[in-house]
C-alpha positions in Angstrom: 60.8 126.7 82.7 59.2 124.4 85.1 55.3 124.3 85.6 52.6 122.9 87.7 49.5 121.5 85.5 46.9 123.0 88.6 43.7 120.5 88.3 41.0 122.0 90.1 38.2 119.7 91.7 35.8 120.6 89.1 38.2 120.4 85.9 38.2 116.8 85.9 38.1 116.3 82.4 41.6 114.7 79.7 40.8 117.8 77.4 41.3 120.0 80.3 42.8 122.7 78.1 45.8 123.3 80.7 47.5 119.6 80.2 48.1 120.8 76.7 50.6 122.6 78.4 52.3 120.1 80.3 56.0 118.8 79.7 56.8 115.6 81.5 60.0 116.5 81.3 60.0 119.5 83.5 56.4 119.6 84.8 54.1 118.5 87.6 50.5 117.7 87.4 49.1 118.9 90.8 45.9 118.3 92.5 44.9 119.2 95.9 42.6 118.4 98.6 41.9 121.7 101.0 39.6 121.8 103.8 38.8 125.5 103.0 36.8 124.4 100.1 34.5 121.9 101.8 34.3 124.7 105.1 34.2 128.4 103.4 30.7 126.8 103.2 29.5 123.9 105.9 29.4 121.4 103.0 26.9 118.8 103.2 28.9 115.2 103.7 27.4 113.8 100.7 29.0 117.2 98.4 32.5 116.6 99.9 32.7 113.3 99.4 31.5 114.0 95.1 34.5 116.1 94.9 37.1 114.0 96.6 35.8 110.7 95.3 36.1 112.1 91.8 38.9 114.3 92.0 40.7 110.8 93.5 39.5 108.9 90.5 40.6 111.2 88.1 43.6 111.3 89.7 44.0 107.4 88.9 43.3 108.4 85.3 46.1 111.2 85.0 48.4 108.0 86.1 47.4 105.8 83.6 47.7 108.3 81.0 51.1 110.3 82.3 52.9 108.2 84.6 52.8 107.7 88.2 55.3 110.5 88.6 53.9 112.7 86.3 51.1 113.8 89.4 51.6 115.1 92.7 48.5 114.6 94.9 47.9 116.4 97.3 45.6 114.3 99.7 43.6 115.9 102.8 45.6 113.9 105.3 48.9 114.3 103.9 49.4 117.7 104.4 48.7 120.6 107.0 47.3 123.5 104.6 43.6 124.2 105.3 43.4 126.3 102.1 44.1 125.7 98.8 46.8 128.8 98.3 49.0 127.6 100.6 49.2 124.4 99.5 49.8 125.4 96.0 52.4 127.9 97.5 54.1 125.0 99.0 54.0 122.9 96.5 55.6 125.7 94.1 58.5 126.2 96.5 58.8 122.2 96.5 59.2 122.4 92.7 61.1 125.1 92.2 58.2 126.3 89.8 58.2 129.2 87.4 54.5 129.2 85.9 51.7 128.0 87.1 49.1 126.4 84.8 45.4 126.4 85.5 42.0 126.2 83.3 39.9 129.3 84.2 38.3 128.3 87.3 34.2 128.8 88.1 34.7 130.8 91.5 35.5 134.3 91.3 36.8 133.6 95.1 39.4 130.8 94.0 40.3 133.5 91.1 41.1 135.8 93.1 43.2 134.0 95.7 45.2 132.2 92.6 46.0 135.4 90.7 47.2 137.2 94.0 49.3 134.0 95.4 51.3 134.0 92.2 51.7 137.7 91.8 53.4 137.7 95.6 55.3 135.0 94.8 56.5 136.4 91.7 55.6 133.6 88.9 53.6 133.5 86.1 50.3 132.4 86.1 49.1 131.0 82.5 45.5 131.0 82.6 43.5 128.5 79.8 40.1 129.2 78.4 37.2 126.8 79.9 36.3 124.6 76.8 33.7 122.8 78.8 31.1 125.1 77.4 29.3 125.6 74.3 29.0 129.7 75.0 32.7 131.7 75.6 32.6 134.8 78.2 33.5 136.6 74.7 30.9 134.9 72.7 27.8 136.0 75.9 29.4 139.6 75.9 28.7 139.9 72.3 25.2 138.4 72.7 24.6 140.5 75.8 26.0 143.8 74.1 23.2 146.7 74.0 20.6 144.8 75.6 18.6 146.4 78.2 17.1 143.2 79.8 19.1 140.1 79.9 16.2 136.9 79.3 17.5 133.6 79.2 14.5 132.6 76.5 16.5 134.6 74.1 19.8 133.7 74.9 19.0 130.1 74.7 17.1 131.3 70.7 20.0 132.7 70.1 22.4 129.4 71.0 20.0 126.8 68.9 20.0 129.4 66.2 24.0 129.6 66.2 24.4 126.0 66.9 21.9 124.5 64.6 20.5 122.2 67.9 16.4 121.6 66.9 16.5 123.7 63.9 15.2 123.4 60.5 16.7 126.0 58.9 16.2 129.3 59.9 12.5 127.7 61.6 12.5 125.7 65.1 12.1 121.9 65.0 8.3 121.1 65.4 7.7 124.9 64.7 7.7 126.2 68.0 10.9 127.4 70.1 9.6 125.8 73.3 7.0 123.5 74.9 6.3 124.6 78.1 2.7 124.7 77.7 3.4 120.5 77.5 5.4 120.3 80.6 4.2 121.7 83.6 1.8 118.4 84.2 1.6 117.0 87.6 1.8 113.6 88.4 -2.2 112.3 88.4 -4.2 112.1 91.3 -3.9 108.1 91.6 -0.4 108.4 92.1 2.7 107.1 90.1 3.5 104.0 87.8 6.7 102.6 87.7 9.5 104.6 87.1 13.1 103.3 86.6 14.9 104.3 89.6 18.3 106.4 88.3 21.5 104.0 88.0 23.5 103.5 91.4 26.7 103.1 91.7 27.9 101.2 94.9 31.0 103.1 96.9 34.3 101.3 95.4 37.4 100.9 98.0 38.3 104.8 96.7 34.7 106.2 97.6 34.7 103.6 100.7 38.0 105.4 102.3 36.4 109.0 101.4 32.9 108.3 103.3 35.0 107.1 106.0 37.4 110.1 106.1 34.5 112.2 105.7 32.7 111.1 108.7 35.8 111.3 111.2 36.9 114.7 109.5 33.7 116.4 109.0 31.5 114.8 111.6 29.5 118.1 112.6 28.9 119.1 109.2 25.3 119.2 107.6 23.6 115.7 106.2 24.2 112.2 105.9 26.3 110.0 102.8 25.0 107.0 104.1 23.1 106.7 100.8 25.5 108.0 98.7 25.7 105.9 95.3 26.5 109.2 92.8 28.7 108.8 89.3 32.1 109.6 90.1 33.9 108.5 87.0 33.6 108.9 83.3 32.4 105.4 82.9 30.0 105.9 85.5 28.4 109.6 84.0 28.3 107.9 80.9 26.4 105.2 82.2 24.1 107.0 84.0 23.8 109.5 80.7 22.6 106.3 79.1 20.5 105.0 81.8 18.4 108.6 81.4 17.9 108.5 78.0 16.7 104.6 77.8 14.5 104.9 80.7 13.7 108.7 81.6 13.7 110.9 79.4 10.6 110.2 77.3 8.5 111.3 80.6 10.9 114.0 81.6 9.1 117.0 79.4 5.5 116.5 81.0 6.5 115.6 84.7 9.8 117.6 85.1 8.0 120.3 87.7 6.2 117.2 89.2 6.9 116.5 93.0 6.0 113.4 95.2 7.0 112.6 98.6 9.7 110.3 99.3 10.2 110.7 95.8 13.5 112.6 95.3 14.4 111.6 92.0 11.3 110.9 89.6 12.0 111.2 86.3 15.3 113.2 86.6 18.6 112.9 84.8 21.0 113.3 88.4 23.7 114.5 85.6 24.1 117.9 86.8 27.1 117.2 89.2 29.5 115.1 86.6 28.5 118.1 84.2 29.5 120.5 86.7 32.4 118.8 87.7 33.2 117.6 83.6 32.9 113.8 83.8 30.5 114.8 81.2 30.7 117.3 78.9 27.6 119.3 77.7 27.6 118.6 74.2 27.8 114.7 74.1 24.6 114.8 76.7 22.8 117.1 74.2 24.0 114.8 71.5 22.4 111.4 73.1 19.2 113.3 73.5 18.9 114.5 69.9 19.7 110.8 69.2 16.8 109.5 71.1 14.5 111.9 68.9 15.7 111.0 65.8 15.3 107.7 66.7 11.5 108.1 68.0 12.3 107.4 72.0 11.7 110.6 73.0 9.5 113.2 72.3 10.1 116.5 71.1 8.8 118.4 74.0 10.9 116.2 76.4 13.3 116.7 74.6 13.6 120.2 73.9 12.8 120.8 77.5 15.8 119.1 78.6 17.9 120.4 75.7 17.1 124.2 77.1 18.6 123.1 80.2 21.8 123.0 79.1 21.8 124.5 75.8 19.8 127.5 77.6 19.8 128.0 81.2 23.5 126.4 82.2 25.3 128.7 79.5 23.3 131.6 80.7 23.6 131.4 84.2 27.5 130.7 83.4 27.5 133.8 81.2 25.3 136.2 83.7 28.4 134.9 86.8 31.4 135.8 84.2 29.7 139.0 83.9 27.3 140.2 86.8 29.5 138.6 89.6 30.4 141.5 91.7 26.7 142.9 91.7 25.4 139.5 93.0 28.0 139.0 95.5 25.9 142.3 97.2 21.8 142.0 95.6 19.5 142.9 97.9 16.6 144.4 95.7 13.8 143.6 98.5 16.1 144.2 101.6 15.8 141.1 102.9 17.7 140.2 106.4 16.0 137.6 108.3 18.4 134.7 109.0 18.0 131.4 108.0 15.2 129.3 110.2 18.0 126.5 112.2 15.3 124.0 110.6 17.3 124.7 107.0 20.0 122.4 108.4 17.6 119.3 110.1 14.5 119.2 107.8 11.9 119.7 110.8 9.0 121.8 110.3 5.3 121.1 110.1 5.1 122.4 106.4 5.4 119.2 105.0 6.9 120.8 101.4 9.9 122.0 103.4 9.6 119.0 105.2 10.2 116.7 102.4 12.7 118.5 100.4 14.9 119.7 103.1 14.8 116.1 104.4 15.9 114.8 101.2 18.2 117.0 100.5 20.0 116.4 103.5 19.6 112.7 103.0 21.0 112.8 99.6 22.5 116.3 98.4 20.2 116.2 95.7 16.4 118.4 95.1 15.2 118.8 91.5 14.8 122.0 90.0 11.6 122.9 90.5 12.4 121.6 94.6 14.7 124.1 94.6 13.2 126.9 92.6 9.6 126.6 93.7 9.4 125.3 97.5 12.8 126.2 99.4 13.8 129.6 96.8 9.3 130.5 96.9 9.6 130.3 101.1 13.1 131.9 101.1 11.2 134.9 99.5 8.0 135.4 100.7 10.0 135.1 104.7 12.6 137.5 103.2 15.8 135.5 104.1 18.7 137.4 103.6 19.9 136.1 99.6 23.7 135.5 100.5 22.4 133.4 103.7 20.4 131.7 101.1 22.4 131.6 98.2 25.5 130.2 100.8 22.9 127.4 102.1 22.0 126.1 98.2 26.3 125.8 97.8 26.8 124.2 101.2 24.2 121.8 100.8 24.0 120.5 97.0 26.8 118.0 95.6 26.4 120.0 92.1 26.7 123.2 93.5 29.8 125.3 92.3 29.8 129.3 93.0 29.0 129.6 89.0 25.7 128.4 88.6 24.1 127.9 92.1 24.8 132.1 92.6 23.1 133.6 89.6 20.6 130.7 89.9 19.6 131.7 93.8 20.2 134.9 93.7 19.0 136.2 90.4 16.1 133.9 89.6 14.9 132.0 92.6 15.3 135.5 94.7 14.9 138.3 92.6 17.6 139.8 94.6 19.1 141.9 91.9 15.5 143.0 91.1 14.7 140.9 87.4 18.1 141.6 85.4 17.7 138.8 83.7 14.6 138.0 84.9 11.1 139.1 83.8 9.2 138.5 87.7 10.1 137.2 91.1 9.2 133.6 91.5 5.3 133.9 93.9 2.8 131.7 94.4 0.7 131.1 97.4 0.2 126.9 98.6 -1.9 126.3 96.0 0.8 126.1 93.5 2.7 123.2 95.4 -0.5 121.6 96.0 -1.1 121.2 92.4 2.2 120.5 91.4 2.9 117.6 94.5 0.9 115.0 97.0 2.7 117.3 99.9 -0.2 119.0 101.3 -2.5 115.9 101.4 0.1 115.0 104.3 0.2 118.4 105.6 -1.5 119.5 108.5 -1.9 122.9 107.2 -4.5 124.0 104.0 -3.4 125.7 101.4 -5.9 127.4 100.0 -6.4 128.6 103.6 -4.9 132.2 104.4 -6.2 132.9 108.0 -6.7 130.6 111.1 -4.9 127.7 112.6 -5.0 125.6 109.9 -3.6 128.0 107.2 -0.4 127.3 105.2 2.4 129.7 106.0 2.8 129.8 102.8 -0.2 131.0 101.8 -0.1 133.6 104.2 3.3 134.5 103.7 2.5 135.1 99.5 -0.5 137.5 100.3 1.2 139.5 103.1 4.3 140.0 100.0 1.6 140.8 97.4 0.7 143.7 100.1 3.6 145.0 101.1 5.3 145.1 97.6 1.9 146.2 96.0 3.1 149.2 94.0 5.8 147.6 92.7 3.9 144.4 91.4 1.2 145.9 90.2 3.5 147.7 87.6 5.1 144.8 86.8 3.4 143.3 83.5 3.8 139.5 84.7 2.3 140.4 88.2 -0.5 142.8 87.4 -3.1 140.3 87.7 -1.5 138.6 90.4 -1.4 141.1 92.5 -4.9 143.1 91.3 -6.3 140.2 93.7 -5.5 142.3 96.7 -7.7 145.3 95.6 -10.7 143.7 96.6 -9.6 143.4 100.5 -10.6 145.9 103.0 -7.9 147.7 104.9 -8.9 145.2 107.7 -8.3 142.3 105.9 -5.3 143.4 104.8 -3.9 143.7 108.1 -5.3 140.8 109.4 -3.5 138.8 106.8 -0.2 140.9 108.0 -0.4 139.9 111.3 -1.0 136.6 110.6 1.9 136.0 108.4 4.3 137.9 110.6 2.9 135.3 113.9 4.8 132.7 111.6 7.8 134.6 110.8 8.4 135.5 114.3 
C-alpha cells in the first residue's frame, strides 16, 4: 500500500489526524498550491497570500519533523494544474498511490471534487475526523435532534454545560450564562485612549516571495497586501494569542460592537484566521482566556463574551454547515436578486460606514464582527443583494474566510436568507444604530436619523421602506413586533413617499 498524507491549506496543524497514518516508508506527505482556490472566488491579495505563506511555513515544519523527502510540495509555479484535483491526480499517478489520506475538509465543494477524483481513479480515499473542534458533526446531530428551532444561545449552554468552561457546578460562573447587557458599549463621545495596537509580524523571505508572486500572478484581483503583517506560523498565533490576552482582552467585552474610523482593529483578537486555518487550536485560546480570569486580568464579561465566540458561535456555525449545507447553497427567504453595487470591490460611496469598512477591508482582509454583521450584512439586506452574491463577496474578500463558517455566518444570520433557522430575527436597524455604535456619521454627509430629503441616510431609508414591504411578516415576528408597529402610525402617503425615496437610491 502506498499513500499520500493530503494537507489541505487549512489543516495546518502536527495533530492533523491524517499524518497518523503516514508510513515513511511507503508514503508521501502532499501539499498543493491551486489557482482554483484563490479564483473560484476573486480572492482578495491579502487572503491568498495567508494561505500560501502558511501553508509554505508549515511545509518547513513537516521537514523538520519527517525529512525533506518525506513531503512533496506542490508550489503554484511549479506545476500547470489550475485546480486542486488534478494536481492530486497527477501526483497519484507520479506515486503509483493506492489510498489517499485526507482530514475531513471544511468545503462541501473540495469534498465533493476529492471523493469523485478518487472514485474514477479507482483508489481508496481514507477520510479522518476533524479534531480541531471541540463539537463532532455526531456530537451537534445529537444536540440538534428533535429541535424545532436551532438557536446558537442554547447550543453554546449546552457546550459550557458539557465542557465544564465557566461553570460552577451545575450554575454559570458569576450566575448568569451571558453578559451582553455589559457589552454593547460604544466607544465615548471624546474619542479613544490608547489601545495596544495587535502584534505585527514583518513578511520573512517566505511571505516576501508570496507578496511578490501574488502581485505578478494575481494583479487584477480585489485589494492590496501592502500592509500585510498577519501570523503565519505557530510561534507567531501563539504570540499574537498572548499579545491579546496581556493587552486586549480586559476591554474586549464592553467595546467588542464598538467601531471608529481608521480604526480597523480596536480591541480585537485578529486570531480568527490561524484558528481557521489551525495554527491555533480552539481550546488552548479558550484556555489562556480562562487563565487571565482566574488570574484577575480580565473580567468575566470580557471574558465570557469572547469565550462564546468560540465555544458558542464557531462550533455552531461549523455544526449548522455539516448539516444545513445544501439548503444554504440555495436560501433565498426574501427573494433577493439585485447584484452587488461595483463599489463592494473599491470602497467608494458617500455612506461613510460602507466607506470605511469596505476601505479597510480591502486594505487589510480584515472587518470585525460587528463590521461585518451590522454595516456591510445590515446594507446587504435592507438593498436586497442576492445572498450567494453576498455570501461569495465575504469568502473572496476576508483572509479568515473558509466556505464553513463565512456561509452559515452570511447567509443564515447576517441575511436571514434561510428565513431564521437558527436564528430568532433578521439583523435591521435604521442609521441610528451605526451612529451610536461608531464616529462614522459625524464624517458623513448624510443624517441618520433623517429618512426623507437630500441629506437622508440610505440607510435609514432603506430600513423603513423593508419594515413596509415585509410588514406582515415582521409584525408576527415576536423580536420585531415593536419594531415594525412604528410604521402603523404613517399615512399611506408617507408610506410611499419613503418607498420612492429609498428605491431613488437603489436604482
Amino acid at each position: 500500500m502506498s499513500k499520500l498524507i493530503l494537507i489541505l491549506g487549512d489543516q495546518l496543524c502536527l495533530d492533523n489526524p491524517a499524518l497518523s497514518h503516514f508510513d515513511a516508508k511507503h508514503d508521501k506527505l502532499l501539499m498543493i498550491e491551486a489557482v482554483e482556490e484563490s479564483t473560484h472566488v476573486w480572492s482578495h491579495k491579502a487572503r491568498i497570500v495567508y494561505f500560501l505563506s502558511a501553508m509554505r511555513h508549515f511545509a518547513q515544519r513537516l521537514r523538520d519533523r519527517y525529512g525533506e523527502p518525506a513531503l512533496d510540495y506542490w508550489a503554484l509555479d511549479q506545476h500547470s494544474h489550475a485546480h486542486l484535483v488534478d494536481a492530486l491526480a497527477a501526483a497519484i499517478t507520479q506515486h503509483a498511490a493506492t489510498h489517499v489520506v485526507c482530514q475531513r475538509v471544511g468545503d462541501i465543494r473540495l469534498h465533493h471534487a476529492l471523493t469523485k477524483l478518487c472514485q474514477q481513479q479507482a483508489i481508496g480515499l481514507v477520510w479522518t475526523e476533524d479534531a480541531h473542534f471541540l463539537c463532532s458533526p455526531a456530537d451537534f446531530s445529537t444536540w440538534m435532534h428533535g429541535k424545532k428551532q436551532l438557536r446558537m444561545e442554547f447550543f453554546y449552554r449546552w457546550m459550557r454545560q458539557r465542557t465544564g468552561i465557566l461553570m460552577q457546578g451545575s450554575e454559570p460562573e458569576g450566575g448568569q450564562w451571558n453578559y451582553d447587557a455589559d457589552n454593547r458599549q460604544s466607544i465615548p463621545k471624546q474619542g479613544l485612549g490608547w489601545i495596544t495596537p495587535p502584534q505585527t509580524f514583518a513578511p520573512d523571505a517566505i511571505t516576501q516571495a508570496v507578496i511578490d508572486r501574488v502581485n505578478e500572478r494575481f494583479a487584477t484581483h480585489p485589494g492590496s497586501c501592502d500592509a500585510f503583517n498577519y501570523a503565519v506560523t505557530r510561534q507567531q498565533a501563539l504570540t499574537a494569542l498572548t499579545d491579546f490576552i496581556t493587552y486586549r482582552l480586559a476591554d474586549f467585552g464592553q467595546l467588542q460592537d464598538a467601531m471608529w474610523t481608521n480604526e480597523p482593529f480596536l480591541y480585537h483578537s485578529l486570531l480568527s484566521a490561524p484558528l481557521n486555518c489551525q495554527l491555533l487550536q480552539p481550546q488552548e485560546v479558550i484556555d489562556a482566556a480562562l487563565q487571565a480570569y482566574a488570574l484577575g486580568k480580565a473580567p468575566l464579561n470580557s471574558v465570557e463574551g469572547f469565550v462564546r465566540q468560540i465555544l458558542g458561535w464557531r462550533e455552531f456555525m461549523r455544526g449548522i454547515y455539516q448539516h444545513r449545507t445544501n439548503e444554504l447553497i440555495y436560501a433565498n427567504h426574501f427573494g433577493h436578486q439585485r447584484p452587488l453595487p461595483d463599489w463592494f470591490w473599491t470602497g467608494k460611496t458617500e455612506m461613510t460606514c460602507l466607506s470605511q469598512v469596505i476601505g479597510q477591508t480591502l486594505a487589510t482582509g480584515y472587518a470585525h464582527h460587528i463590521q461585518r454583521l451590522m454595516v456591510i450584512g445590515l446594507y446587504a439586506t435592507l438593498a436586497e443583494l442576492q445572498p450567494q452574491a453576498v455570501s461569495d463577496w465575504f469568502h473572496a474578500v476576508y483572509i479568515d474566510a473558509t466556505d464553513w463558517v463565512q456561509r452559515p455566518n452570511v447567509i443564515g444570520m447576517a441575511l436571514y436568507a434561510n428565513g431564521g433557522e437558527f436564528t430568532s430575527k433578521p439583523y435591521l436597524a435604521s442609521g441610528a444604530y451605526i451612529d451610536k455604535m461608531s464616529n462614522y456619521c459625524q464624517h458623513c454627509r448624510f443624517k441618520p436619523k433623517e429618512k426623507s430629503g437630500a441629506n437622508a441616510c440610505p440607510i435609514t431609508q432603506l430600513y423603513w421602506r423593508f419594515l413596509i414591504i415585509h410588514f406582515d411578516e415582521l409584525s408576527h415576528n415576536p423580536r420585531t413586533s415593536l419594531m415594525v408597529s412604528h410604521v402603523k402610525k404613517l399615512s399611506d402617503s408617507d408610506k410611499q413617499q419613503l418607498v420612492r425615496e429609498a428605491e431613488r437610491h437603489l436604482s
